[in-house]
Each structure stands twice: as C-alpha cells, then as structure tokens.
Biopython code that builds the backbone (N, CA, C, O; Angstrom):
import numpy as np
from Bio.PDB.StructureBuilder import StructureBuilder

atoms = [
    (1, "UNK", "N", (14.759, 20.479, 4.345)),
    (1, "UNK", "CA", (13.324, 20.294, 4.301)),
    (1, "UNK", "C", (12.892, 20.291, 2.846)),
    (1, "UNK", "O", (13.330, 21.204, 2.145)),
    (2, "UNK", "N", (12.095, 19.390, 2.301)),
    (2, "UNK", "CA", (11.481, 19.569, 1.411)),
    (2, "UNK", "C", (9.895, 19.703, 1.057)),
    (2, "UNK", "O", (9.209, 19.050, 1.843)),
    (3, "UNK", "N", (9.462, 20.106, 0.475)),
    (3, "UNK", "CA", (7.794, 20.764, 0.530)),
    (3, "UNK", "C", (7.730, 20.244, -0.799)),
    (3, "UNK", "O", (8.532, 20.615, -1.656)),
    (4, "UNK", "N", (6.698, 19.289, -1.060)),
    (4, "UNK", "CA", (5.796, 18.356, -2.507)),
    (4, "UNK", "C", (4.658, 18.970, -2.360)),
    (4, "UNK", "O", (3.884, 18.851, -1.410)),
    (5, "UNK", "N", (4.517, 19.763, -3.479)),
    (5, "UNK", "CA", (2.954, 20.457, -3.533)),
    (5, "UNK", "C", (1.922, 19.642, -3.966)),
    (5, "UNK", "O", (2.081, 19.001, -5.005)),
    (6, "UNK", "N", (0.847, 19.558, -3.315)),
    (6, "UNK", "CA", (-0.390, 18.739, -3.447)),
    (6, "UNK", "C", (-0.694, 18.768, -4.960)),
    (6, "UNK", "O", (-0.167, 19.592, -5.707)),
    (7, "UNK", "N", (-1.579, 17.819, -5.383)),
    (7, "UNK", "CA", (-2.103, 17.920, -6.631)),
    (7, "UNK", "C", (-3.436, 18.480, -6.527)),
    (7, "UNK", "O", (-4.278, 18.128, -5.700)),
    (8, "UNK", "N", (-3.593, 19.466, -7.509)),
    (8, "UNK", "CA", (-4.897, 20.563, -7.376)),
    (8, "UNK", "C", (-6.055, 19.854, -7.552)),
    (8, "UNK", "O", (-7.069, 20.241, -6.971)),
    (9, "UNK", "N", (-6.101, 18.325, -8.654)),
    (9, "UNK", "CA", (-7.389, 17.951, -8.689)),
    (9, "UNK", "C", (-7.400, 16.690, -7.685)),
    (9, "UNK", "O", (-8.542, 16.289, -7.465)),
    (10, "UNK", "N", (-6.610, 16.141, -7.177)),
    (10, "UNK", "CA", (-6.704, 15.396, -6.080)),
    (10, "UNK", "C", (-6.677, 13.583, -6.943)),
    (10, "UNK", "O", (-6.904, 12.524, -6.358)),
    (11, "UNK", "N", (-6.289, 13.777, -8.608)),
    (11, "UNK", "CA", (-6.686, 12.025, -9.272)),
    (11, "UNK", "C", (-5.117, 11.698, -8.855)),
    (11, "UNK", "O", (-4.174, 12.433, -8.564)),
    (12, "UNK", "N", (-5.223, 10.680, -8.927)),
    (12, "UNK", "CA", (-4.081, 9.534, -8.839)),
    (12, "UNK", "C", (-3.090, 9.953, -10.598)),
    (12, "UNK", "O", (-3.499, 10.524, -11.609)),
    (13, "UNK", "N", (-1.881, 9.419, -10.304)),
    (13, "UNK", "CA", (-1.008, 9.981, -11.728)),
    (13, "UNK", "C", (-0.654, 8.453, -12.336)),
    (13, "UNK", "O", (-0.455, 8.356, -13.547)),
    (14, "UNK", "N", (-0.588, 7.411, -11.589)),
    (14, "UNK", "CA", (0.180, 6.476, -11.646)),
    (14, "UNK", "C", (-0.522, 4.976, -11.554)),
    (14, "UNK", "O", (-0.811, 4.376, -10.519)),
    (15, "UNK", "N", (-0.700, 4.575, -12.809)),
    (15, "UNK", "CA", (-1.658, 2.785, -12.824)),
    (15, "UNK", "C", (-0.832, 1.848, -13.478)),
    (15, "UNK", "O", (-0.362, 1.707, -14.607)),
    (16, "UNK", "N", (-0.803, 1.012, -11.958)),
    (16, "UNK", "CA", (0.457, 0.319, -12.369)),
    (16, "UNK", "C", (-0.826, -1.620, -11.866)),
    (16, "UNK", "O", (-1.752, -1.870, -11.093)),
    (17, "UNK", "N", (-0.071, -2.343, -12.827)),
    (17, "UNK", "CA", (-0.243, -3.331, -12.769)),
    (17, "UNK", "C", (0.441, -4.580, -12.440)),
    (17, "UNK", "O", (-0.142, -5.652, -12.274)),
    (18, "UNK", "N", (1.740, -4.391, -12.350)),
    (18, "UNK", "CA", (2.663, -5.393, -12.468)),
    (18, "UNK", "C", (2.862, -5.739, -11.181)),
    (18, "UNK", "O", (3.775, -6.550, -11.021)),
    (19, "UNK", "N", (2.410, -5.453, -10.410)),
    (19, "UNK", "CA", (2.639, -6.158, -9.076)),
    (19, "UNK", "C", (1.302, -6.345, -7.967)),
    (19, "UNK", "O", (1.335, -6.335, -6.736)),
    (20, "UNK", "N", (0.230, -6.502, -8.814)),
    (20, "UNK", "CA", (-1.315, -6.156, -8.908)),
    (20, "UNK", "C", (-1.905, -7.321, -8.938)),
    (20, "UNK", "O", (-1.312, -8.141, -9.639)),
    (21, "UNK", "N", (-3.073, -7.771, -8.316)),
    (21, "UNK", "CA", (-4.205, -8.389, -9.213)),
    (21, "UNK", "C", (-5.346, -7.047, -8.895)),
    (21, "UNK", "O", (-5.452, -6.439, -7.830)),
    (22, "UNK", "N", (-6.144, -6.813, -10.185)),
    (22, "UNK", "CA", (-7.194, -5.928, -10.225)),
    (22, "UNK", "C", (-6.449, -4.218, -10.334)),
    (22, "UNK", "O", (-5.284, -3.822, -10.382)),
    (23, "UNK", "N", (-7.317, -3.773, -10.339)),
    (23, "UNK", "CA", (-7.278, -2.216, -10.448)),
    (23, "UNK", "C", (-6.617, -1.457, -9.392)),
    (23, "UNK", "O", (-7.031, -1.657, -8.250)),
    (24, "UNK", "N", (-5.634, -0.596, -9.565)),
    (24, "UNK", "CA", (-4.714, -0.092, -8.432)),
    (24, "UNK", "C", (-3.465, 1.351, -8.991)),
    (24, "UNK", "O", (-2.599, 1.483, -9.856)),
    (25, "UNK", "N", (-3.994, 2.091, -8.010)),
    (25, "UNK", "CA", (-3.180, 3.251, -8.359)),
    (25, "UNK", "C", (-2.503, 3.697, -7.193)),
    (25, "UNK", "O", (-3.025, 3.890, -6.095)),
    (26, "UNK", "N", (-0.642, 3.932, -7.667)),
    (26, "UNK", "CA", (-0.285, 4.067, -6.464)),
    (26, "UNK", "C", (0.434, 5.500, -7.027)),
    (26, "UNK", "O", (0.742, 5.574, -8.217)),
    (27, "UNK", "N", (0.642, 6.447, -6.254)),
    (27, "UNK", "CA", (1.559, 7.876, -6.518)),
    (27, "UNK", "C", (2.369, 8.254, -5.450)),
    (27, "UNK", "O", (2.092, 8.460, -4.268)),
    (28, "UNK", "N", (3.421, 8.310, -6.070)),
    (28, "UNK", "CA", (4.425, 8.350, -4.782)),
    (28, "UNK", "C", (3.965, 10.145, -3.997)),
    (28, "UNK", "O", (3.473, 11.155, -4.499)),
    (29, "UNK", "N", (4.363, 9.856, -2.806)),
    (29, "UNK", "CA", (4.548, 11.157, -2.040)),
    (29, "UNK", "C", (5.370, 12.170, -2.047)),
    (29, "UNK", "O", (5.231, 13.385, -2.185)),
    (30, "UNK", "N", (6.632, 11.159, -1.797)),
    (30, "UNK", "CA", (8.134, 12.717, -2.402)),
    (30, "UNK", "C", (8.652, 11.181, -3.065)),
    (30, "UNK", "O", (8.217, 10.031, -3.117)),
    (31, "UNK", "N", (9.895, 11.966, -3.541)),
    (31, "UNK", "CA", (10.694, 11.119, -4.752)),
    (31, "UNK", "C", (11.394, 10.233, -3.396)),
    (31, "UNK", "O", (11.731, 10.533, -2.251)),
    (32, "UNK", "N", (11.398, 8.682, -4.432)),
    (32, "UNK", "CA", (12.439, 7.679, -3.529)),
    (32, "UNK", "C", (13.577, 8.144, -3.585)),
    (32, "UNK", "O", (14.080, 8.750, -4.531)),
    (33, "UNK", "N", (14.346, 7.715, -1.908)),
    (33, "UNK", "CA", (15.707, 8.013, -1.547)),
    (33, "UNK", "C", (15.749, 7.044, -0.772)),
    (33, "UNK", "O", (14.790, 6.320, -0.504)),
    (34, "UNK", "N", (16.989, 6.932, -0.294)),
    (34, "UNK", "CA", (17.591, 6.119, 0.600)),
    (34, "UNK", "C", (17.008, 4.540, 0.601)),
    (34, "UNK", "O", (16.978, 4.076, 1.741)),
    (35, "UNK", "N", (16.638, 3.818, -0.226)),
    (35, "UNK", "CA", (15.991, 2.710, -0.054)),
    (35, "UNK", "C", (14.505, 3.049, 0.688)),
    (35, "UNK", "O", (14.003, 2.207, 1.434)),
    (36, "UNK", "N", (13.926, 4.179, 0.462)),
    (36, "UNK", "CA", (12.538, 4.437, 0.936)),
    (36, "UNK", "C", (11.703, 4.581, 0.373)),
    (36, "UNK", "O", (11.880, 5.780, 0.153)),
    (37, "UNK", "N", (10.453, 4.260, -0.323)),
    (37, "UNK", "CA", (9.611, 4.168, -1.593)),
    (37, "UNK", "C", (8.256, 4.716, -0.133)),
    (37, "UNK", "O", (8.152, 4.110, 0.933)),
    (38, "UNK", "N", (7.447, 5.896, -0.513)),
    (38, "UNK", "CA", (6.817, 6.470, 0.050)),
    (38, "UNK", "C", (5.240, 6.430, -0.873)),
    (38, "UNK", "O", (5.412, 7.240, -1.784)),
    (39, "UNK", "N", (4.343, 6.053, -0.954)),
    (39, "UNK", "CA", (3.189, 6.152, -1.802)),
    (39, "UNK", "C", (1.856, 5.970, -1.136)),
    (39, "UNK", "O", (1.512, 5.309, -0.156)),
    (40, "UNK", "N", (1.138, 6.843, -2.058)),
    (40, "UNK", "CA", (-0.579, 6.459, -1.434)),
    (40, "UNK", "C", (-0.914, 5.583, -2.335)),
    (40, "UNK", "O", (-0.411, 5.879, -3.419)),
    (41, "UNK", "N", (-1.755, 4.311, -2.377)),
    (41, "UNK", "CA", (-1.693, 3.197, -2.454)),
    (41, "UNK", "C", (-3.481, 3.449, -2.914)),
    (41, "UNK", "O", (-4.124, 3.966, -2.001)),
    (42, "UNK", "N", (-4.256, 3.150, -4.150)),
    (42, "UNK", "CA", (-5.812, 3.507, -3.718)),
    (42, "UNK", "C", (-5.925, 1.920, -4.838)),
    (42, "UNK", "O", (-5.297, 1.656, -5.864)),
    (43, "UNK", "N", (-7.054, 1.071, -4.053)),
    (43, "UNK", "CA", (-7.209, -0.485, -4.466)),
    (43, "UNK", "C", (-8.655, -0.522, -4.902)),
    (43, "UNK", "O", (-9.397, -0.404, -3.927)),
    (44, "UNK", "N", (-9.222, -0.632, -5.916)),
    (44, "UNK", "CA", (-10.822, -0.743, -6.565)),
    (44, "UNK", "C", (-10.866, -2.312, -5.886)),
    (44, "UNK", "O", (-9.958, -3.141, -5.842)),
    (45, "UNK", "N", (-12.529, -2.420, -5.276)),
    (45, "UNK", "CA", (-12.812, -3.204, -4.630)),
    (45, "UNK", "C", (-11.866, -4.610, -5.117)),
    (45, "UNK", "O", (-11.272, -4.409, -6.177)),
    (46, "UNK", "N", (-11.706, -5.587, -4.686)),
    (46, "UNK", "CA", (-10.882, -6.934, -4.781)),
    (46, "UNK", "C", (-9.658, -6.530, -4.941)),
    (46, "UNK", "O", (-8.840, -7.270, -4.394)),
    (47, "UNK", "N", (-9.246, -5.672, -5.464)),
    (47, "UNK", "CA", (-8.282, -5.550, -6.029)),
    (47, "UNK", "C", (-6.363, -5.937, -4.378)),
    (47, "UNK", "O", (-6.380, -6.055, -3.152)),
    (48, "UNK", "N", (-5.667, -5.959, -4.993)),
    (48, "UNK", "CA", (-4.294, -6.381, -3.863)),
    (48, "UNK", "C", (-3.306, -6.668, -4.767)),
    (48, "UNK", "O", (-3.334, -6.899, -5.975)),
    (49, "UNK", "N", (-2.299, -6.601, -3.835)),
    (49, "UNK", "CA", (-0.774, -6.816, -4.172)),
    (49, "UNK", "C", (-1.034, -8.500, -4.608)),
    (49, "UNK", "O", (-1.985, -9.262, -4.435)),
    (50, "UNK", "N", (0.254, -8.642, -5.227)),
    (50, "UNK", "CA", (0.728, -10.127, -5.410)),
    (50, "UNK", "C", (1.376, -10.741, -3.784)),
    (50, "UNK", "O", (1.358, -9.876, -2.909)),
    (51, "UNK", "N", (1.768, -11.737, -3.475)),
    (51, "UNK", "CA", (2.450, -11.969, -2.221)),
    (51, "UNK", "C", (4.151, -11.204, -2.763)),
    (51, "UNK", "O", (4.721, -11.231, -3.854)),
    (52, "UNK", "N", (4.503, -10.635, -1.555)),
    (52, "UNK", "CA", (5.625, -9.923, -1.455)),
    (52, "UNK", "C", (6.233, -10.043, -0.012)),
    (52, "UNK", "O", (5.741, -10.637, 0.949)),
    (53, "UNK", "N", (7.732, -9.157, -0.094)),
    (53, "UNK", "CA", (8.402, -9.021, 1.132)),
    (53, "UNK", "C", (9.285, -7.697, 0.586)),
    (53, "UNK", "O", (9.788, -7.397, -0.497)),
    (54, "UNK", "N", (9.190, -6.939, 2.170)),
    (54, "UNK", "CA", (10.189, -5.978, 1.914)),
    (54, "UNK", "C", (11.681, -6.315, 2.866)),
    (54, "UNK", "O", (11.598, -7.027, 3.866)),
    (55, "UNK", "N", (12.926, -5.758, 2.455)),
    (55, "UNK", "CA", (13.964, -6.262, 2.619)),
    (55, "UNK", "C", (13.779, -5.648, 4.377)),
    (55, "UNK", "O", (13.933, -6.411, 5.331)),
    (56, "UNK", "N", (13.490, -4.413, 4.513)),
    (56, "UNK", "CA", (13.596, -3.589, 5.630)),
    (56, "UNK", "C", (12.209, -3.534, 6.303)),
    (56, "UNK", "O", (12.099, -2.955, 7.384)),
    (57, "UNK", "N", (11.336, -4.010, 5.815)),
    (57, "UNK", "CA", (10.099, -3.913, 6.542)),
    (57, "UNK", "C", (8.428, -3.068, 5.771)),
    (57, "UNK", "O", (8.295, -3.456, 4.610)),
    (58, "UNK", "N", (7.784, -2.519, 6.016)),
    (58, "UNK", "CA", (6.957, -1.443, 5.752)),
    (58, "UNK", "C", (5.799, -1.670, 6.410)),
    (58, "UNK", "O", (5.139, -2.677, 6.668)),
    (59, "UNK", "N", (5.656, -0.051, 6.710)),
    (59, "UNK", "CA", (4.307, 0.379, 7.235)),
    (59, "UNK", "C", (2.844, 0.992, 6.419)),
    (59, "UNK", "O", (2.598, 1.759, 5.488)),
    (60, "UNK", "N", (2.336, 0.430, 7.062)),
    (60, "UNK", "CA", (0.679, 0.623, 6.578)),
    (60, "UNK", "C", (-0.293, 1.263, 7.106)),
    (60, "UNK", "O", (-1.048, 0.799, 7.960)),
    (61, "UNK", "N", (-0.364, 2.897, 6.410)),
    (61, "UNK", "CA", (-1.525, 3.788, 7.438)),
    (61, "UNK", "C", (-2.885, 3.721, 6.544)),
    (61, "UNK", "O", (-2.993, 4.381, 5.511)),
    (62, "UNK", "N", (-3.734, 3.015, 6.944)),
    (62, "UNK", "CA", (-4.895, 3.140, 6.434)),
    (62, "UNK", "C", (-5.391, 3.827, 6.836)),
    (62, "UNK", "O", (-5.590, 4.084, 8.023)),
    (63, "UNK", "N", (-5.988, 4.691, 5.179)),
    (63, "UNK", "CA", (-6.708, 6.410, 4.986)),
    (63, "UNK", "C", (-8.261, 6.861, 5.032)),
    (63, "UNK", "O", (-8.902, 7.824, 5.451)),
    (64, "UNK", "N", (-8.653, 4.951, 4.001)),
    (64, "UNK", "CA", (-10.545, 5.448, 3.302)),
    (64, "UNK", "C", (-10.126, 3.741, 3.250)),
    (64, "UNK", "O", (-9.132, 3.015, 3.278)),
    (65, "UNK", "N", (-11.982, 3.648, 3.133)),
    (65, "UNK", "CA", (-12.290, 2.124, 2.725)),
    (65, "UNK", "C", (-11.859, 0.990, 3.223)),
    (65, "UNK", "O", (-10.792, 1.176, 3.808)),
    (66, "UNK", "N", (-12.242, -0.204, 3.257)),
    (66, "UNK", "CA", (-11.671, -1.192, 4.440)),
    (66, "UNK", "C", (-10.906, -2.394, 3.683)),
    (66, "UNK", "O", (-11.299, -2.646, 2.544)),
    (67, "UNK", "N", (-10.039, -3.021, 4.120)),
    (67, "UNK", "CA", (-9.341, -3.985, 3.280)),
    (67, "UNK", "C", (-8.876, -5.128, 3.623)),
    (67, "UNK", "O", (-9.434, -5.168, 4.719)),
    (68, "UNK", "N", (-8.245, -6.191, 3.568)),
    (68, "UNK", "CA", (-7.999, -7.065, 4.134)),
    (68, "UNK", "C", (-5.986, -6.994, 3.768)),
    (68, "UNK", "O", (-5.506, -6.346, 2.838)),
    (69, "UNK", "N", (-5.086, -7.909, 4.868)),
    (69, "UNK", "CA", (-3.632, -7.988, 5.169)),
    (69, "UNK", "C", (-3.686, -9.503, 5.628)),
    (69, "UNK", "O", (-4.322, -9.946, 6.585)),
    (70, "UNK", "N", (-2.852, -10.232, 4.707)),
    (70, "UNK", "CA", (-2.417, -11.533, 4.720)),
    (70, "UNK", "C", (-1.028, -11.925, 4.818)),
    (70, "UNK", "O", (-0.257, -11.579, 3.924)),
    (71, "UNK", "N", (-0.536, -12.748, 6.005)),
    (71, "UNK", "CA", (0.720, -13.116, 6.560)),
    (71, "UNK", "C", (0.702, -14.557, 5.979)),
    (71, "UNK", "O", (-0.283, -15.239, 6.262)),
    (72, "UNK", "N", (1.719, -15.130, 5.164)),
    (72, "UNK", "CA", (1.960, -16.633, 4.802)),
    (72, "UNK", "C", (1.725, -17.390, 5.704)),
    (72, "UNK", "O", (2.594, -17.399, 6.575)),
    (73, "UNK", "N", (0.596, -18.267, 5.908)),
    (73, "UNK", "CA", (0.510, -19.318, 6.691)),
    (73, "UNK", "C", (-0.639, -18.683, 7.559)),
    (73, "UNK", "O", (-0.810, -19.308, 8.605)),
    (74, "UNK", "N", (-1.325, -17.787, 7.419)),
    (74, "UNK", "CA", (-1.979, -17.082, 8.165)),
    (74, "UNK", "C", (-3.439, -16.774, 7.926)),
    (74, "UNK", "O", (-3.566, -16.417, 6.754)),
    (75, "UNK", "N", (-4.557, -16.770, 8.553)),
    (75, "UNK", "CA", (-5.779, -16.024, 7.716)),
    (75, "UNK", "C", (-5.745, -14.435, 7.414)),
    (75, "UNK", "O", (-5.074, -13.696, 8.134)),
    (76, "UNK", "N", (-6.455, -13.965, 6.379)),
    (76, "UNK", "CA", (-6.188, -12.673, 5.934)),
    (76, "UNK", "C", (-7.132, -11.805, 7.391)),
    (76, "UNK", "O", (-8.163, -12.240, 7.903)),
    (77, "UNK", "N", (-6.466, -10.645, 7.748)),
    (77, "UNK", "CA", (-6.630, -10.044, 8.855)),
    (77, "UNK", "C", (-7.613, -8.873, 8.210)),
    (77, "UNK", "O", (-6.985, -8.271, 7.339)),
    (78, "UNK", "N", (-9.480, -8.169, 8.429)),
    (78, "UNK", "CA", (-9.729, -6.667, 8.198)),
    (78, "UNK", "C", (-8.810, -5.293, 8.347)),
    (78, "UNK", "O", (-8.322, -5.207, 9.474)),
    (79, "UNK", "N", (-8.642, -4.758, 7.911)),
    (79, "UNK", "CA", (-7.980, -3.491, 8.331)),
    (79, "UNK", "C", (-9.047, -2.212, 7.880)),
    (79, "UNK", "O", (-9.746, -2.065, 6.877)),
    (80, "UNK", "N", (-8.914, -1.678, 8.644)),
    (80, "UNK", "CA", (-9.595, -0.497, 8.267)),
    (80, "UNK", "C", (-9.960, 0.965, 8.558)),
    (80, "UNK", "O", (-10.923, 0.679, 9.269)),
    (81, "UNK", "N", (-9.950, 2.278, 8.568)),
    (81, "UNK", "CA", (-9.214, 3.649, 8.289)),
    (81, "UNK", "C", (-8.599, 3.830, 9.951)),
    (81, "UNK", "O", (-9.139, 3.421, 10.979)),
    (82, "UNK", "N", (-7.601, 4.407, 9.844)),
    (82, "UNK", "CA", (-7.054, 4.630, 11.256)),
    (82, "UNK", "C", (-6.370, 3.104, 11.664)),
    (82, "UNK", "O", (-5.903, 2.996, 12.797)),
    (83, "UNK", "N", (-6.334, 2.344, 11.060)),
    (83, "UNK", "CA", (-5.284, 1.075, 11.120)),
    (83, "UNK", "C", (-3.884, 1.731, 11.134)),
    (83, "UNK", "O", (-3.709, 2.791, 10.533)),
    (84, "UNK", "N", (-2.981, 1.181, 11.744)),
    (84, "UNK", "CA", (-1.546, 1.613, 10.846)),
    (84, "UNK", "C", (-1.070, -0.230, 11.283)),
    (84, "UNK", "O", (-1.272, -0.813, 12.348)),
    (85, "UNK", "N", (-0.428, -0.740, 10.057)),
    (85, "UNK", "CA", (0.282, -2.232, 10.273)),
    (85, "UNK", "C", (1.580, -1.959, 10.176)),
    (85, "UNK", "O", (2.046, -1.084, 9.445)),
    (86, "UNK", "N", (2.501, -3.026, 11.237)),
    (86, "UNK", "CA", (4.309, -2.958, 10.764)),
    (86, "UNK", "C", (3.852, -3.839, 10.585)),
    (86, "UNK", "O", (3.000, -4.308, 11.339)),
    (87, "UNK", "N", (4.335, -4.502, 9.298)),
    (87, "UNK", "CA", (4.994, -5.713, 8.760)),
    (87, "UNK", "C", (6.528, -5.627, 8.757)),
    (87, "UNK", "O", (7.312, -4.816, 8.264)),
    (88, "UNK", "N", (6.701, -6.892, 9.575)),
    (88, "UNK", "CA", (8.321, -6.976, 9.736)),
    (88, "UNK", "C", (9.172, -7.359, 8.496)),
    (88, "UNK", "O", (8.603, -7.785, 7.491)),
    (89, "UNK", "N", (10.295, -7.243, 8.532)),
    (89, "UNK", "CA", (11.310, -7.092, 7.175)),
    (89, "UNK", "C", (11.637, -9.120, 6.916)),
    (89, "UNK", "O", (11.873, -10.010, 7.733)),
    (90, "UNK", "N", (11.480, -9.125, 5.337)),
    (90, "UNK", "CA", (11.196, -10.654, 5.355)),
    (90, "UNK", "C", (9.905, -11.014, 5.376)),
    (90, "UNK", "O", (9.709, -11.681, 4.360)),
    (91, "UNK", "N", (8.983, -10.924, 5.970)),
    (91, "UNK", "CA", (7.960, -11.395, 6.413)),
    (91, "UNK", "C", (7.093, -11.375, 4.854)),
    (91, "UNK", "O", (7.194, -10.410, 4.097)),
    (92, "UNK", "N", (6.398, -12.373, 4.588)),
    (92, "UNK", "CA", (5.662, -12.345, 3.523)),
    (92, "UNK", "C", (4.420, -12.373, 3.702)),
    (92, "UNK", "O", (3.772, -13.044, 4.506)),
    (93, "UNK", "N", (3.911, -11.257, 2.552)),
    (93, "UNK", "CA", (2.274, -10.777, 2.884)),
    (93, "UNK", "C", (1.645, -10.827, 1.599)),
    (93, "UNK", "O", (2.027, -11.473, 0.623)),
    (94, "UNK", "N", (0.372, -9.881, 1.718)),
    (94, "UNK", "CA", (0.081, -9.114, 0.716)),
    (94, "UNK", "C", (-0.937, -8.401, 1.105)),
    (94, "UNK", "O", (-1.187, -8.676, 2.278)),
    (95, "UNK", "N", (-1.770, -7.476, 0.602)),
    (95, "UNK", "CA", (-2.299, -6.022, 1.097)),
    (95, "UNK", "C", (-3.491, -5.844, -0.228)),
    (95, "UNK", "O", (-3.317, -6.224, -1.386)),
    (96, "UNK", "N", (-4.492, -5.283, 0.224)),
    (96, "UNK", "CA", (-5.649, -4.966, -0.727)),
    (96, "UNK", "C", (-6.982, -4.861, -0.157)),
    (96, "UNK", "O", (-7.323, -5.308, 0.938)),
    (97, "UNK", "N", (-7.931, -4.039, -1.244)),
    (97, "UNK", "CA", (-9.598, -3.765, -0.678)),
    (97, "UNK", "C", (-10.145, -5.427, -0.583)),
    (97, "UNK", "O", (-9.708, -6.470, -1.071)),
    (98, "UNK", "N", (-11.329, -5.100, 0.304)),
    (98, "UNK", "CA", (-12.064, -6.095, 0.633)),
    (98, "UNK", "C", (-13.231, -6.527, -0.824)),
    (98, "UNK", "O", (-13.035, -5.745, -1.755)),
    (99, "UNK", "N", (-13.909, -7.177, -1.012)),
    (99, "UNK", "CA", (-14.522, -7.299, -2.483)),
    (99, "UNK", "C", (-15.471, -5.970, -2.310)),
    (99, "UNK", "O", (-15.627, -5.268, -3.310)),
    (100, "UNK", "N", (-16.092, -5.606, -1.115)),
    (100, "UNK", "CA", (-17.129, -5.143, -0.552)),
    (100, "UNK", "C", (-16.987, -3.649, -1.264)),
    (100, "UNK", "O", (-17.895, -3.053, -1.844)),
    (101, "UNK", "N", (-15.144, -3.033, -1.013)),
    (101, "UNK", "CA", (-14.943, -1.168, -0.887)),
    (101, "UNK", "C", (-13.718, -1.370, -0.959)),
    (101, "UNK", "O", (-12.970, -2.324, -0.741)),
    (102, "UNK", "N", (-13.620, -0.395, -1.279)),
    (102, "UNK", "CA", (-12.118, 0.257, -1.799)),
    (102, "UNK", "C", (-11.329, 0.128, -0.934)),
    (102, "UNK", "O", (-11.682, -0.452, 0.093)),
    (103, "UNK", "N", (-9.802, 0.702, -1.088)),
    (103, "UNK", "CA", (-8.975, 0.748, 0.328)),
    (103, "UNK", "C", (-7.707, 1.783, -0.520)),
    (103, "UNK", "O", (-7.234, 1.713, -1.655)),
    (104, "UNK", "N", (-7.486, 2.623, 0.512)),
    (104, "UNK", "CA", (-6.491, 3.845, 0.165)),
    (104, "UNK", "C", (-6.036, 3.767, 1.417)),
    (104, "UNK", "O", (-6.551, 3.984, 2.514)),
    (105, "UNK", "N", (-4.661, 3.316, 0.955)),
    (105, "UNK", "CA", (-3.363, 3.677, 2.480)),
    (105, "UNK", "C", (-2.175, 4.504, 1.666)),
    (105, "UNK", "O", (-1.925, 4.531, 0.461)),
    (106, "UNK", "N", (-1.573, 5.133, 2.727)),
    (106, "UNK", "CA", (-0.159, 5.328, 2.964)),
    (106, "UNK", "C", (0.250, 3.902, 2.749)),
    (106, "UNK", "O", (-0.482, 2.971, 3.085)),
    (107, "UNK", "N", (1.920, 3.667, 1.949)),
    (107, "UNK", "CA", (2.947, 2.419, 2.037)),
    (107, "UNK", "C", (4.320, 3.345, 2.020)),
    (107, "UNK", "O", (4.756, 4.201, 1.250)),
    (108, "UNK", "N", (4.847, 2.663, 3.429)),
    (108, "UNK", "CA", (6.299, 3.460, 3.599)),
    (108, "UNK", "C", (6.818, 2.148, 3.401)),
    (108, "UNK", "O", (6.541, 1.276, 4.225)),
    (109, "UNK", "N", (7.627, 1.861, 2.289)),
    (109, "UNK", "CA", (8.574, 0.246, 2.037)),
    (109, "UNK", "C", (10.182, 0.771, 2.122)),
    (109, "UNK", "O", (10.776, 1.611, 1.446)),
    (110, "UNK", "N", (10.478, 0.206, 2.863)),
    (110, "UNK", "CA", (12.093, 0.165, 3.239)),
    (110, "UNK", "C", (12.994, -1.199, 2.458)),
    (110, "UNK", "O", (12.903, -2.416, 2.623)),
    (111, "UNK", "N", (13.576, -0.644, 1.863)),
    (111, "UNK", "CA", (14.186, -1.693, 1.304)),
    (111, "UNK", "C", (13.523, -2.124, 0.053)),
    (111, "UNK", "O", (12.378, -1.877, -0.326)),
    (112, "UNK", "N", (14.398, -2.771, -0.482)),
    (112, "UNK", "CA", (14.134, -3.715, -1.589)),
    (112, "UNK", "C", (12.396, -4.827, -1.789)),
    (112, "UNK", "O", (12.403, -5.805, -1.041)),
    (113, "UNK", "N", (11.740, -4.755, -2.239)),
    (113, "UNK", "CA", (10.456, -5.174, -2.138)),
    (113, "UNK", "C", (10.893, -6.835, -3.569)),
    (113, "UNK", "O", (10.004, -7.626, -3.887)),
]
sb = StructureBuilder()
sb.init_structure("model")
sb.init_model(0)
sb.init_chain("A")
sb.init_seg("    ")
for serial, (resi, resn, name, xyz) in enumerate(atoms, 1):
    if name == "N":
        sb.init_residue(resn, " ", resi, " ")
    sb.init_atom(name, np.array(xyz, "f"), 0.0, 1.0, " ", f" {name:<3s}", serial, name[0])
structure = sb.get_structure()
C-alpha cells in the first residue's frame, strides 16, 4: 500500500505546455509505474490536449467545470462533473475546457501516449 499525502495548499505543482494548446496544469497523483501515468488534469477555459492516442487506453473522471472530448472523424462530445470516459487504446482524441469554464479531471493513461 502506498499513502501520497495531499498538498496542504491545494495549487497545482506542474505547467506543462508541450502537449497543450492554452493554459494547463497537470500533477501527477502517485509516481508512474507500470506503464500507468495517473494525474489531475486542471484546463483554463479553451484550453485541451493536442490530438493523441494512448497505447493501452485511458480513463476520464471528470471532477469541476465542463469540457468538451473529440474522437477523429467525430463531433466534439460535452462532458461534464461526474462524467467518467473510456477511450479505447489507439483510438485518437483529444480532451479540454469548453471556451465557457474550466475543466479538472482525473487521467489514468495506460501505455505509451
């Protein structure tokens, strides 16, 4: 068992851009293992991933704020708190707030992204 102690002031540690358009902070939950990348995910309005794929799949628990999820070839789908999405492994997407509000999920990515 392992126990990750909360952060006392509750800010994000981690602003990453490179796989971004717009403003986005992601902090992992416990340290990656096994091909498992675990993070809370928080998106300033517009803000989203680039199009991606994970090798193994990943899930999406939406926390706060509402956002939109886009499948290649597809219209972009609302999501919003109490959502959880599988995106299947391969499958190409991308993930982010609506222009409107923010969006903070859980991202459990399996595999290689």
């Amino acid at each position: 068992m392992i126990i990750v102690p909360g952060r006392s002031n509750g800010a994000p540690t981690s602003q990453r851009g490179d796989t971004f358009t717009g403003t986005v902070w992601a902090d992992p939950v416990v340290p990656a293992s096994d091909d498992i990348v675990v993070n809370t995910v928080f998106f300033q309005p517009g803000a989203r991933t680039f199009w991606h794929q994970h090798e193994r799949g990943q899930l999406l628990h939406v926390l706060a704020g509402g956002g939109l999820i886009c499948t290649a070839g597809e219209p972009p789908r609302r999501i919003r708190p109490g959502d959880v999405v599988w995106v299947p492994p391969g499958e190409r997407h991308w993930h982010g707030a609506s222009g409107e509000t923010f969006l903070a999920h859980l991202a459990v990515s399996l595999g290689t992204t």
